[in-house]
N, C-alpha and C positions, 0 to 999 in steps of 0.2 A: 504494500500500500504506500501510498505518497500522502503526508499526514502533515497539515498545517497547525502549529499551537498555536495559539495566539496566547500573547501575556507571560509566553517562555520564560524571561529572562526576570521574572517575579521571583514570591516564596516559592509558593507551590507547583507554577509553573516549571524551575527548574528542573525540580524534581520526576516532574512527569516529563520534561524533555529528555534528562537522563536516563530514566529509566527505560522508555521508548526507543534510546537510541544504544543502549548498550543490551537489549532484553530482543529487537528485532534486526539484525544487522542487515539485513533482506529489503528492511520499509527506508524509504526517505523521509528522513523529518526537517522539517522547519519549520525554526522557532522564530516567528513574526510578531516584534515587540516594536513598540514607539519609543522605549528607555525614558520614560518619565521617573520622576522619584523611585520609586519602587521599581523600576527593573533594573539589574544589574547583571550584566553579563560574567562579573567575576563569580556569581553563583555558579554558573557552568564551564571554568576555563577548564575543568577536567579532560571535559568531551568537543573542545572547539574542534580539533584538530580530527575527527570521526569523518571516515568518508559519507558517509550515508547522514549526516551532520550538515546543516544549511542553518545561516542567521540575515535573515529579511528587518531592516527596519520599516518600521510603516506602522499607520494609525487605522485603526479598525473602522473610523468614520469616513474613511478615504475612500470613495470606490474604485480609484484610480488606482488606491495603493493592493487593495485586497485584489481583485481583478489580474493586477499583474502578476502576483501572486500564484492563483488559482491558475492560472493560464502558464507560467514559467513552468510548473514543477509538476504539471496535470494534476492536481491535487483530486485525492475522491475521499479522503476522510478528512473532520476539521475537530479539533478540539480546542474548544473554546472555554479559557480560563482570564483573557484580561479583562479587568475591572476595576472600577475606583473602589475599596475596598472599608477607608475606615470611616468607622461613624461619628467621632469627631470632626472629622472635614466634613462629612457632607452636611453638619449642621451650620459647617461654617458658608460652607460653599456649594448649595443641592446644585446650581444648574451644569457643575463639572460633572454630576453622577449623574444625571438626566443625560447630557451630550454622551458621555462615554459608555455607558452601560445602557441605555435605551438605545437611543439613535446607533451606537456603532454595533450592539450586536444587531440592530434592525437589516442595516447595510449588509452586515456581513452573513447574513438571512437571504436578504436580497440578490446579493452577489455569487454565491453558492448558486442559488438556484437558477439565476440567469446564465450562470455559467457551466452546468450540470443539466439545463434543460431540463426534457422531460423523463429522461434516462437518470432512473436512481438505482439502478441496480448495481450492488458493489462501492453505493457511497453510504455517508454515513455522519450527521453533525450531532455534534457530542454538547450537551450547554453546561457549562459546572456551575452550579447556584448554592444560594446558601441555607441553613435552618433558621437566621431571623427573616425571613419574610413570612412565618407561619404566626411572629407575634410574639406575647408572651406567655408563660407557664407558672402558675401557684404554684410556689412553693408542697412539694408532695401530688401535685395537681396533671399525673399522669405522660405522654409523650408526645413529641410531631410522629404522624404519622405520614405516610405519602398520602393518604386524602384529608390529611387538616387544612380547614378552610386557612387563606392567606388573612391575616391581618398585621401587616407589616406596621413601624413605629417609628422609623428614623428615614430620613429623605434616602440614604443607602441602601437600608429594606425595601424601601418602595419601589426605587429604582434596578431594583434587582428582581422582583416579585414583577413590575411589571417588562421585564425583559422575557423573564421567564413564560407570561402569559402570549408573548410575540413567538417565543420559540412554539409552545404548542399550540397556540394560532394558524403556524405552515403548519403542520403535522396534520391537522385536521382541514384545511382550505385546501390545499395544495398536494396532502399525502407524502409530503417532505422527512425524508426518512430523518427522524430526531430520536433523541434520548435525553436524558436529560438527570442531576443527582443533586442534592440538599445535603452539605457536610456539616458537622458543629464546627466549633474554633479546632485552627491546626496549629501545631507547635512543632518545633524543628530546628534542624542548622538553617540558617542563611535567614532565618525571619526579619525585616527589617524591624530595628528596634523604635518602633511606635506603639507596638501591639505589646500587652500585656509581659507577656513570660520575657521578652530578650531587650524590653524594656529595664523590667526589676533587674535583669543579672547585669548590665551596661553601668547601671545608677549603682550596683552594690558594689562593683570592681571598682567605680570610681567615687565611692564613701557619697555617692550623692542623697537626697531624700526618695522616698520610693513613693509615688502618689496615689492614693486608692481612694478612690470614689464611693461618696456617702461612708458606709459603716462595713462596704468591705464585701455586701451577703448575698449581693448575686450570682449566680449559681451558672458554670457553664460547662460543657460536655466537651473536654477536652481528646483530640483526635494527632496522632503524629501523623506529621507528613508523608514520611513512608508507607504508611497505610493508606495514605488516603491514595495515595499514586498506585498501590497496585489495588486501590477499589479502582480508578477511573481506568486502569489497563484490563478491569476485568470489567468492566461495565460497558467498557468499549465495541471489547469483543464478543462479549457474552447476551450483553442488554437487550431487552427487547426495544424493535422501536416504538416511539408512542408511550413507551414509561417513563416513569422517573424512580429515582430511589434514594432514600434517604441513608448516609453513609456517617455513622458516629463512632466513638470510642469507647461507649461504656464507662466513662471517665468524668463523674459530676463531681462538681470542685466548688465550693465557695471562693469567692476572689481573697478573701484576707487569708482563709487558711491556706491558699495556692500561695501566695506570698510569704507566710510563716514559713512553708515548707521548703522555700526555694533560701527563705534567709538560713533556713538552721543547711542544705546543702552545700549551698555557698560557702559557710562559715569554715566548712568543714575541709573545702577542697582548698581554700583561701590564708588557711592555719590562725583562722581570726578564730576571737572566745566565744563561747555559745551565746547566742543571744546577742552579740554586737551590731549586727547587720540589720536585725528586726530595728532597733532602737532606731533607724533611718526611718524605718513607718510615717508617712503622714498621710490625713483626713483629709482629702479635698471635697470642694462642692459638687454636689452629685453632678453627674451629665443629663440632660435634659431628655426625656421621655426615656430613662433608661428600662432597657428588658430586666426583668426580675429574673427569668431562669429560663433558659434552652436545657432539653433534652431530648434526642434522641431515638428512637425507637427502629434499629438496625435490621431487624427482623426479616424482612423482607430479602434485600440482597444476600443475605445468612441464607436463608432458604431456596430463593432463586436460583443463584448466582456462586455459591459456596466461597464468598468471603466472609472472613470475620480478622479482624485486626491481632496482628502477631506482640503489639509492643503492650508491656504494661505499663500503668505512668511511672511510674518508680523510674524504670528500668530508661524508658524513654526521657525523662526529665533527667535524671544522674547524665543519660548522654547528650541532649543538649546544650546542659553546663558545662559540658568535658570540653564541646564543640566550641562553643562562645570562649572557653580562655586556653583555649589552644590556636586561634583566629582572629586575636586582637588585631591583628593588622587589618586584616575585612573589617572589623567591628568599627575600628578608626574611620578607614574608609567612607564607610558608611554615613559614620555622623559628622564628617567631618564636610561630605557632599564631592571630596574628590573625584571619588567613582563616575558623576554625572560628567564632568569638563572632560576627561580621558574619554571617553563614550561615545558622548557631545558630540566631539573634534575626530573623532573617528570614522564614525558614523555620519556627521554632517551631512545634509539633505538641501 
């Protein structure tokens, strides 16, 4: 197959790049990213050099860019993971996640199909979405299911819930072969540190304050990235189309005690005294319309699909931390915005 990612050079992306490109040596891949903040090609310098390896830059709202794209490399499968992802920006900023996550997976809907005709045999568009567009969950108060009604809460749920409702829009208008998966939060190497876990370890390497929002008690269903890449390599291949499936880790977490846990790991890898790194804790004001609790309910792809995720948190969390300070140069990298001007200037368009 000839398999376009879009959002490659992200978290999660890379991950499914690599795995793709070292699990099928037979497929062409290419990773078609815009390198905006969150994409970073030194996520995958591993695999640059793979023959069966391709790195497109380009914007998903481009038709000119996706097009050339589909057309250079005859693409007939697409796995679509770029997205404006966090929910702080898109409080600050919704009409960047409207443009990027509506409108450009709309195009790249559009563009497939105009490009694929009406010959779908042997192709295949993949949409990765999230579990906050199903809303929130009480405390105790059961699971998302794949048929839990949408009731998204942050301008990035919405925008993603209605991307999602575009994706099975062709499925049913058009008979556009889709599929489609709802993951909890992922944790991993190369997470850009905005997000929660590579956040805390960034702030505790560098004695900073670690911020946690409200009282700490919302509750999320944490997933490693490596599982989450070989759900979407088996959901690829295996999925039916016209489904979707809900992919989680069995892994519910309060946020204050995911932080306790990571201060007493930390401490430990760090040869700081028990309890020094918590003492960084601070209360900030909660985030606006914040989700009270995501959960999960895996069931489905278990059943269908015979995945179930290999990491336990422990085991997966002790190795993300290994990762982050053995990586301080990436880490730097990262926050320091380097990565963006080498890329930039690279890449330049």
């Amino acid at each position: 197959m000839n398999i376009l990612i879009t959002g490659g050079a992200g978290f999660i992306g890379s991950h499914v790049v690599r795995r793709f490109v070292n699990q099928y040596p037979d497929y062409t891949i290419v990773n078609f990213d815009l390198l905006t903040y969150a994409g970073n090609l030194e996520n995958i310098k591993d695999i640059e050099g793979a023959p069966n390896y391709h790195f497109v830059k380009g914007d998903i709202q481009s038709e000119e860019d996706v097009t050339s794209a589909l057309t250079k490399y005859d693409i007939n499968g697409i796995i679509h993971l770029a997205a404006e992802s966090h929910v702080d920006r898109s409080i600050t900023d919704p009409l960047v996640f409207v443009k990027t996550n509506v409108l450009g997976t709309s195009n790249l809907l559009f563009c497939a199909k105009k490009y694929w005709g009406n010959d779908f045999e042997g192709k295949k568009f993949y949409h990765v979405s999230t579990d906050e567009v199903y809303g929130s969950l009480e405390m105790g108060g059961g699971f998302f299911t794949e048929t839990t009604a949408y009731d998204p809460r942050s301008p990035y749920s919405a925008s993603k819930a209605s991307s999602d409702h575009m994706v099975m829009a062709f499925f049913h208008t058009y008979h556009f072969p889709v599929v489609m998966s709802n993951c909890s939060n992922n944790y991993g190497p190369n997470h850009f540190p905005e997000k929660l876990i590579p956040l805390m370890i960034h702030n505790i390497i560098q004695k900073k304050p670690l911020p946690v929002y409200g009282k700490g008690e919302n509750v999320r269903d944490w997933l490693h990235v490596k599982d989450h890449a070989r759900a979407i390599d088996t959901i690829f291949h295996k999925g039916k189309l016209g489904e979707n499936y809900n992919v989680g880790g069995h892994n519910e977490w309060k946020n204050i005690d995911l932080v306790y846990l990571l201060c007493n790991i930390m401490d430990e890898k760090l040869g700081r005294k028990a309890g020094e790194s918590a003492e960084l804790i601070t209360y900030v004001t909660d985030r606006a319309g914040h989700d009270l609790r995501y959960a999960i309910d895996a069931s489905k792809i278990e059943k269908d699909l015979g995945w179930l995720p290999e990491y336990t948190f422990e085991s997966g969390l002790a190795e993300t931390v290994d990762w982050y300070l053995q990586n301080q140069e990436w880490l730097d990298h990262v926050t320091s915005g380097a990565y963006r001007a080498y890329y930039q200037q690279q890449y330049a368009m």
